[in-house]
C-alpha positions in Angstrom: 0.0 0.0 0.0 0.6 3.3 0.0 1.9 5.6 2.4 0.6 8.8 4.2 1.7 11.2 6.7 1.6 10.7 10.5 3.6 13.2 13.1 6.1 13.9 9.8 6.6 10.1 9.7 5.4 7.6 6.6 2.5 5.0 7.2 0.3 2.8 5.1 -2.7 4.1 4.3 -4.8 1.3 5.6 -2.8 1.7 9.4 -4.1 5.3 9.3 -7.8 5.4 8.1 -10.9 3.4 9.1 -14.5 2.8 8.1 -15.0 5.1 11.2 -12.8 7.9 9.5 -14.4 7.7 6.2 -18.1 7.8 7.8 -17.2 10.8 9.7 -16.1 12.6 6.8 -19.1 15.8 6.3 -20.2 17.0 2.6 -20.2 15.4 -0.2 -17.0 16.0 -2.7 -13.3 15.8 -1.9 -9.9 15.3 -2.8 -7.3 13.1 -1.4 -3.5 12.7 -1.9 -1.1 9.7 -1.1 3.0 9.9 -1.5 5.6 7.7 -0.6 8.9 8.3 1.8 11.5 8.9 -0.7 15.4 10.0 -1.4 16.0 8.6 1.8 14.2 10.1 4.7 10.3 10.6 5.2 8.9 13.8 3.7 8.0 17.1 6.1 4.5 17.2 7.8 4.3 20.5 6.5 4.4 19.7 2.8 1.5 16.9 3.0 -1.1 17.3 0.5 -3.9 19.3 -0.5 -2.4 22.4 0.1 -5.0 25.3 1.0 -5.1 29.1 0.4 -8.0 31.2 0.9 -7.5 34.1 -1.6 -9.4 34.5 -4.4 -11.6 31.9 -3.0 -10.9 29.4 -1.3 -8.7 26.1 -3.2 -7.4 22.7 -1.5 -4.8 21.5 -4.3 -3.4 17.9 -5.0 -0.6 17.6 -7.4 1.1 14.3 -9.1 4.3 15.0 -10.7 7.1 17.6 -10.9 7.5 21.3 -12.2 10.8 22.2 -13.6 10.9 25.9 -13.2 9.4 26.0 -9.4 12.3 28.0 -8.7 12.0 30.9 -11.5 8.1 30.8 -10.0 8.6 31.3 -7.2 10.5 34.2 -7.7 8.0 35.7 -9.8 5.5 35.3 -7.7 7.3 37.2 -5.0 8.0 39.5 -6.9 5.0 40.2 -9.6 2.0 38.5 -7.9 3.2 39.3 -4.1 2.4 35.7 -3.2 4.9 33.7 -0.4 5.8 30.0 -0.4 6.3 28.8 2.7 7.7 25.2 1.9 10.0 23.8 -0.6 6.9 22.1 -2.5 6.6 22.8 -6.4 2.8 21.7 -5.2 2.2 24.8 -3.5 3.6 26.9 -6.2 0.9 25.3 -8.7 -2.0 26.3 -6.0 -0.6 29.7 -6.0 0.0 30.0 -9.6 -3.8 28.6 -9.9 -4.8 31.0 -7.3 -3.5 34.4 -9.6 -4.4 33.2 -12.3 -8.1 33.0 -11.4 -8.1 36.2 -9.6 -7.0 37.8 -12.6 -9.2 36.0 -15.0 -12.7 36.6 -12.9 -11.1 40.4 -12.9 -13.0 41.1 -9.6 -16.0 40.0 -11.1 -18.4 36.3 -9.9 -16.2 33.2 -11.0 -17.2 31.4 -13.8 -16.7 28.4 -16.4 -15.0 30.4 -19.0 -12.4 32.3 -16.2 -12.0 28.6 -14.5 -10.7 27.5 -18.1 -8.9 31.2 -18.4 -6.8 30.2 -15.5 -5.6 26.7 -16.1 -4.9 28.7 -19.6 -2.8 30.6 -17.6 -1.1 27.5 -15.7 -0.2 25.9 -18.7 1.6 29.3 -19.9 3.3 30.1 -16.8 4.4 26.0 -15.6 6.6 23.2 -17.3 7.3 20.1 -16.2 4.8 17.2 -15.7 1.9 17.7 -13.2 -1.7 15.7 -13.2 -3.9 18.3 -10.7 -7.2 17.9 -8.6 -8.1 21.1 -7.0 -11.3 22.3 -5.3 -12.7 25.7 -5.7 -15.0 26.8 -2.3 -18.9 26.9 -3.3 -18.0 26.5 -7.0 -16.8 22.8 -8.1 -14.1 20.7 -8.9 -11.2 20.8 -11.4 -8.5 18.4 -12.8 -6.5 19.5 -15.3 -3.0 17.5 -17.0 0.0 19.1 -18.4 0.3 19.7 -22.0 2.7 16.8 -22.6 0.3 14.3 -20.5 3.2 12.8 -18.7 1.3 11.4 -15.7 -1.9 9.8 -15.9 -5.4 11.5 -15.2 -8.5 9.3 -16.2 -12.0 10.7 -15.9 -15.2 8.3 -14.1 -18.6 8.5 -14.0 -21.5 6.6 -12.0 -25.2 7.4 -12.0 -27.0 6.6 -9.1 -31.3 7.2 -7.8 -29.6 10.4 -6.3 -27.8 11.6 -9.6 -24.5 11.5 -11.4 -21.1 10.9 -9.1 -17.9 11.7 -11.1 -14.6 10.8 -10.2 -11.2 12.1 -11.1 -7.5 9.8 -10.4 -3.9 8.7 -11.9 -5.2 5.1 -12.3 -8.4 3.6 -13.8 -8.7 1.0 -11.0 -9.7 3.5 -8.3 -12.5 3.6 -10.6 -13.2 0.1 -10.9 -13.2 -0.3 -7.3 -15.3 2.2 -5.9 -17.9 1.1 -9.1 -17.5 3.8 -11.4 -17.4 3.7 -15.4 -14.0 4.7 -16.9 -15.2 7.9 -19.2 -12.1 8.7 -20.7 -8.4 9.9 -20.0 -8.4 13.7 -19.6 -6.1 14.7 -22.8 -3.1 16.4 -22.3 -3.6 20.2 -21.6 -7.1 19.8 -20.6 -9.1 20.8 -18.0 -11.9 19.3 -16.6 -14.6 21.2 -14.6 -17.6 19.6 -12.1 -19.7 22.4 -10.8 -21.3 22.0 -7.3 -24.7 20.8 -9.1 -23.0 18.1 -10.5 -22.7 19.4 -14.1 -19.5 18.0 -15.9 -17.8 20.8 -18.4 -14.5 20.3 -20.1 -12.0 22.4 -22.5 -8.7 22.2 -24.0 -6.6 24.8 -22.3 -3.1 24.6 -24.0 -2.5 26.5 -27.3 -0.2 23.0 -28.2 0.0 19.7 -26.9 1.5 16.6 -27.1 0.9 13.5 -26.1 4.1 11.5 -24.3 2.7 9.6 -21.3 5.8 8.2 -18.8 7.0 5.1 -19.9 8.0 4.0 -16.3 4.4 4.0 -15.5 4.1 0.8 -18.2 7.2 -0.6 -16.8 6.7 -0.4 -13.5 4.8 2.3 -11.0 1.2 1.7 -13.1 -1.2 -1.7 -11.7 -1.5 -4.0 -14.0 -5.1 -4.1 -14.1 -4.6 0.0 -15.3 -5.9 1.0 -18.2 -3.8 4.4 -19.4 -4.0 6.2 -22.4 -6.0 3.4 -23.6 -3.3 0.8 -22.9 -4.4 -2.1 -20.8 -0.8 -2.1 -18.3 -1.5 -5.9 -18.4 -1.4 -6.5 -22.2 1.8 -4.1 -22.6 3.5 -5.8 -19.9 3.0 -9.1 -22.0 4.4 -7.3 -24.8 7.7 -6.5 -23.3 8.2 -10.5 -22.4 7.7 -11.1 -26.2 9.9 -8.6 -27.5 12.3 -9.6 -24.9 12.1 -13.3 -25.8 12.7 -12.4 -29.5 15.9 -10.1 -27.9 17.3 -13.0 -26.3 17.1 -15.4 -29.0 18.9 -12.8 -31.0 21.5 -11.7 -28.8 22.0 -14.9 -26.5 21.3 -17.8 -29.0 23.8 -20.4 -27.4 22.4 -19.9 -24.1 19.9 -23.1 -22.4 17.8 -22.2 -20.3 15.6 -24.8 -17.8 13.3 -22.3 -16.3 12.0 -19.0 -16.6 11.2 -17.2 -13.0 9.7 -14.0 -12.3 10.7 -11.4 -9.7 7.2 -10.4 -8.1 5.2 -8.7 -8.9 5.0 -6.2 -11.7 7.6 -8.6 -14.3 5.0 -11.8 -13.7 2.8 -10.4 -17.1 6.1 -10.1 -18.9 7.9 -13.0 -17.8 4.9 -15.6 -18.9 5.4 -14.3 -22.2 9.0 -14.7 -22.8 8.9 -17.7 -21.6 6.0 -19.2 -23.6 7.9 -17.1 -26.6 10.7 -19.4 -25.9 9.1 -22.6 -25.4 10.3 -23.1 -21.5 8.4 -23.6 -18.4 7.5 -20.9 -16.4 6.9 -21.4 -12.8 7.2 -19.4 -9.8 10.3 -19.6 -7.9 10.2 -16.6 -5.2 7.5 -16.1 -2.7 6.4 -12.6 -1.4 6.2 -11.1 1.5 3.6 -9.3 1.5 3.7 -7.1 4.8 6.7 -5.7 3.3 6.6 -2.3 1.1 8.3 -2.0 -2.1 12.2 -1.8 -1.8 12.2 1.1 -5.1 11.5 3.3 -2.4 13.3 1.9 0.7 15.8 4.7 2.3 19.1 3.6 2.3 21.0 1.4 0.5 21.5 -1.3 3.4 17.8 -0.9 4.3 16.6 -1.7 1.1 19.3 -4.4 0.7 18.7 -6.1 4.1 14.9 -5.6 2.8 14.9 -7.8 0.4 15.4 -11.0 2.1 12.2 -10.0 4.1 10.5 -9.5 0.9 11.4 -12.5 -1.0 11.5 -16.1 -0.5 12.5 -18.6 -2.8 11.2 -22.5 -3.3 14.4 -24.0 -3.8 13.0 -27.1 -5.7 12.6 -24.8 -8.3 16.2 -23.7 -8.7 18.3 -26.4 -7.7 20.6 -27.8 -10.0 18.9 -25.5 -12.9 19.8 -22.7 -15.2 17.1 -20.2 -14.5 16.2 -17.1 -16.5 15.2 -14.4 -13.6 13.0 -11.3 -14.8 12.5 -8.4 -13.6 10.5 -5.1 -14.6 13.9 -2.9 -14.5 17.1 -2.7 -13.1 17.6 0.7 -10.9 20.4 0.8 -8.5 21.1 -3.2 -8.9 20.7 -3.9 -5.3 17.8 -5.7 -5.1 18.9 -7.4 -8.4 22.5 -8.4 -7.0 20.7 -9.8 -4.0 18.0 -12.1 -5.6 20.9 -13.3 -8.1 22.9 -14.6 -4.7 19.0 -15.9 -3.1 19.4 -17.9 -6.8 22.5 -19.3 -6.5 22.3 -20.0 -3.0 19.0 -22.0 -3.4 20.6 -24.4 -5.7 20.6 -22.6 -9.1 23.2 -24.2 -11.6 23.5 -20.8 -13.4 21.5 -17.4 -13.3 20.6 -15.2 -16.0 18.7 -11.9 -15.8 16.4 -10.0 -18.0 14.8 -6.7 -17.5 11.8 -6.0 -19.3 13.0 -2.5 -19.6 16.4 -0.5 -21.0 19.2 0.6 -18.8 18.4 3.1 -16.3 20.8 5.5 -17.1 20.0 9.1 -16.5 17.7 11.2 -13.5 14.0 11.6 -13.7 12.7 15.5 -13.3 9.1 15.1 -14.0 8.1 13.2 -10.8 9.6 10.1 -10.2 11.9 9.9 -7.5 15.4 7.9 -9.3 18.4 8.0 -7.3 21.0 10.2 -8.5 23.5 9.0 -11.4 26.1 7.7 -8.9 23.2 5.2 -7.7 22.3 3.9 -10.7 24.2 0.8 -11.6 24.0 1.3 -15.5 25.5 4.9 -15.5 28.7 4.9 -17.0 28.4 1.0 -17.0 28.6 -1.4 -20.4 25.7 -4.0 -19.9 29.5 -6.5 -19.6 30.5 -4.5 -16.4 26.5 -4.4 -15.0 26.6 -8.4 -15.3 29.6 -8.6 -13.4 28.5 -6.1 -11.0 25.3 -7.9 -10.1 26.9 -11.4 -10.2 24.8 -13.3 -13.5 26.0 -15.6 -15.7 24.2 -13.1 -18.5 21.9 -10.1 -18.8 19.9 -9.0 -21.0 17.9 -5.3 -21.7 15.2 -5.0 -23.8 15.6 -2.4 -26.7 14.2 1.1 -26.1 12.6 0.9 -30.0 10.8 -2.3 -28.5 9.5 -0.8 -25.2 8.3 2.1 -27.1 6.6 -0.5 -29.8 5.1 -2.6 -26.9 3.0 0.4 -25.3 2.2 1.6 -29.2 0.9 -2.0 -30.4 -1.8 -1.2 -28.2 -2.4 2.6 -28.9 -0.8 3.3 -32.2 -2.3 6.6 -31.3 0.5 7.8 -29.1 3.5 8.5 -31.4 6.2 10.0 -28.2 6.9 8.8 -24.8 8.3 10.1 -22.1 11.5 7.6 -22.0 14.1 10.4 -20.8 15.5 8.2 -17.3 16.5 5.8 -20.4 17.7 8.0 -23.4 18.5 11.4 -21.2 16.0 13.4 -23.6 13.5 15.3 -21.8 10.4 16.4 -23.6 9.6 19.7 -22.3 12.4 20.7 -23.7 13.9 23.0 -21.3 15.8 20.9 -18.9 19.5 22.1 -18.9 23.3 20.5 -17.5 22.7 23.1 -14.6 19.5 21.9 -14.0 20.0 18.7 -14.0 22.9 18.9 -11.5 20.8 20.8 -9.1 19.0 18.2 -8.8 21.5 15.5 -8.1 22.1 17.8 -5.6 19.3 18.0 -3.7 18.9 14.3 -4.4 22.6 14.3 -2.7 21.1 16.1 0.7 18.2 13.6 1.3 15.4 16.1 -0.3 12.0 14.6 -0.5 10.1 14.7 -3.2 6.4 13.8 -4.3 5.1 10.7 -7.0 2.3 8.2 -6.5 2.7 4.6 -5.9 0.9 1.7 -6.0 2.0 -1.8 -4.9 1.1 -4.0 -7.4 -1.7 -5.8 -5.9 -3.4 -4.1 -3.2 -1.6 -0.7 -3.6 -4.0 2.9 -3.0 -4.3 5.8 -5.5 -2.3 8.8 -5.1 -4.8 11.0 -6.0 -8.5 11.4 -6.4 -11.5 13.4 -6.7 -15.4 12.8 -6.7 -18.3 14.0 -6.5 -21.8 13.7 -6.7 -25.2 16.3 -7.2 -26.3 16.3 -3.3 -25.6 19.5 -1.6 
């Protein structure tokens, strides 16, 4: 599960909230927010979403992702819109950015549609980076608006009821299916979407040009599999990665036998079925999961997350001993956890190990919301695939091909002609992200400075962030 913020400290959702919580909850409508403890220490009380100001009107603000010129606004806002920040959240500069904007476009005058839609104009001019927003306006409605590039996910559900239409607004089309609502549609990059406080849905492009390049991670990795995002079914583009890895490894590794083909739970399962009925061998399952553990991506501290996966994992040694196994995993990061279940492997028996990862080298630093380690961490900078096999301890490794993680996600949505691939390939689609930049963040990364991105744990996981509604008052 996700985790939420107690006293300053991290805690699953489900330890924090109860049916009593929820049924004392008053009105209606609401937004909610769930982040993760990241870059090794748990994130400040102070910066737990919604944020709140009450000038023009009144807004609670939720944000998913990452702007890339916080800085620059905040500055500005100092100095031209005489607004203060008080924390080191990019989150609250959006709510303040949202907050001028729709003070100047109601121009003193009653808020309405056309000036809501003025201001997220107005967001989309002043902001880069990625960001996927909920935000409630006092006695007027709720809006959710995606950047112009559509980098994280925003899907849009409905569900009538005998007391009218509930909508509902979240990252991941399974909050939707759980809380029985009808997946409507993704909201489009650079659109914004509007439900007034009688429960009348609006919606508008709001960005003079867009493209659409959704995250690839979220396919690799952060996205459930039972997601459906940007009309890609997670599950079926997972599967595609095992078959254009398969293909890969025939290619590359041809003399290699294989006995057995294991996954790493949980996200790699989808992909590791298909490369292994691609390559005619057995599949079975070799580790079991802990499942009181959290994920060890976002562990603190290298020995932590090392010393957390033999919590996490347990193997059946019948199914490794005396065999060479084929392990797969979603993606390689820092190579901890990799080096670790390689030695689990060996030590249960296993003849020889080989690794695949469904996805390319991690190479370079995400900016647009995903909390990567900094270069240092990341086993495959400055690494030939030779040195990261040697690193981790395999007999072989094997990447799949960028061109073929990109065509996995596009067999399903030929639609989508650019992803957001730039922790792979080091280009970053908005375009302005700079050497300088780029440092400062390893920098911050450097001093233990948390920072915000939803997770969800691949089976039971909560959503980050989500809004509904309905037509009582």
């Amino acid at each position: 599960g996700a985790a939420v913020l107690v006293e300053g400290r991290p805690r699953l959702v489900r330890d924090v909230f109860r049916t009593r919580n929820m049924r004392s909850l008053e009105g209606n409508w609401g937004i909610g927010h769930v982040r993760y403890p990241t870059a090794g220490s748990a994130s400040h009380a102070a910066e737990a979403q919604p944020f709140y100001v009450n000038s023009p009107f009144g807004l609670l603000l939720a944000h998913n992702g990452n702007l890339t010129n916080s800085e620059a606004l905040k500055r500005e806002m100092f100095l031209s819109d005489l607004r203060h920040i008080n924390t080191g959240s990019d989150s609250e500069v959006l709510l303040n950015v949202l907050a001028h904007e729709l003070q100047a476009s109601c121009n003193g005058l009653k808020l309405d549609e056309d000036a809501v839609f003025r201001a997220v104009a107005g967001v989309h001019r002043r902001c880069r980076g990625a960001y996927a927003v909920v935000a409630m306006i006092a006695g007027y409605g709720l809006l959710g608006f995606r950047d112009p590039y559509g980098i994280r996910p925003m899907v849009i559900g409905r569900k009538d009821t005998a007391d009218g239409t509930e909508w509902l607004v979240a990252s991941e089309s399974v909050a939707l299916d759980v809380l029985g609502f009808k997946l409507l549609r993704d909201v489009a990059p650079g659109e914004a979407v509007l439900i007034d406080t009688q429960g009348n849905f609006h919606s508008r492009q709001c960005a003079s040009k867009t493209v659409q390049a959704p995250c690839m991670f979220e396919f690799v990795y952060l996205a459930r599999p039972d997601s459906i995002i940007d009309g890609v079914s997670v599950y079926e583009s997972r599967m595609k990665m095992g078959e254009y890895l398969a293909d890969r490894m025939k290619r590359m590794m041809p003399q290699v036998e294989i006995d057995v083909v294991i996954p790493i739970p949980d996200s790699s399962r989808p992909s590791a079925m298909q490369m292994a009925e691609r390559l005619g061998l057995p599949f079975r399952e070799g580790f079991v999961k802990n499942r009181y553990i959290g994920r060890t991506f976002i562990m603190p501290g290298q020995a932590t997350r090392k010393k957390s996966v033999r919590q996490k994992l347990n193997t059946i040694h019948q199914e490794f001993r005396g065999k060479s196994v084929l392990l797969v995993d979603d993606s390689i990061v820092r190579g901890t956890t990799s080096k670790e279940i390689v030695n689990m492997a060996r030590e249960a028996g296993a003849a020889k190990v080989y690794l695949a990862s469904a996805a390319p080298p991690v190479r370079y630093a995400n900016v647009y919301g995903i909390d990567m380690p900094t270069r240092g961490e990341l086993i495959a900078s400055g690494r030939t695939e030779d040195e990261i096999c040697r690193e981790i301890g395999a007999d072989g490794l094997i990447y799949q091909d960028l061109d073929d993680l990109k065509a996995s996600v596009r067999a399903l949505n030929p639609a989508i002609s650019l992803f957001e691939t730039s922790c792979f390939d080091g280009s970053y689609v908005t375009g302005d992200i700079t050497t300088e930049y780029l440092n400062g963040v390893e920098n911050q990364r450097g001093e233990l400075k948390p920072s915000r991105g939803h997770l969800h744990d691949d089976e039971d996981g909560q959503l980050d962030l989500n809004l509904a509604s309905d037509t009582d008052n």
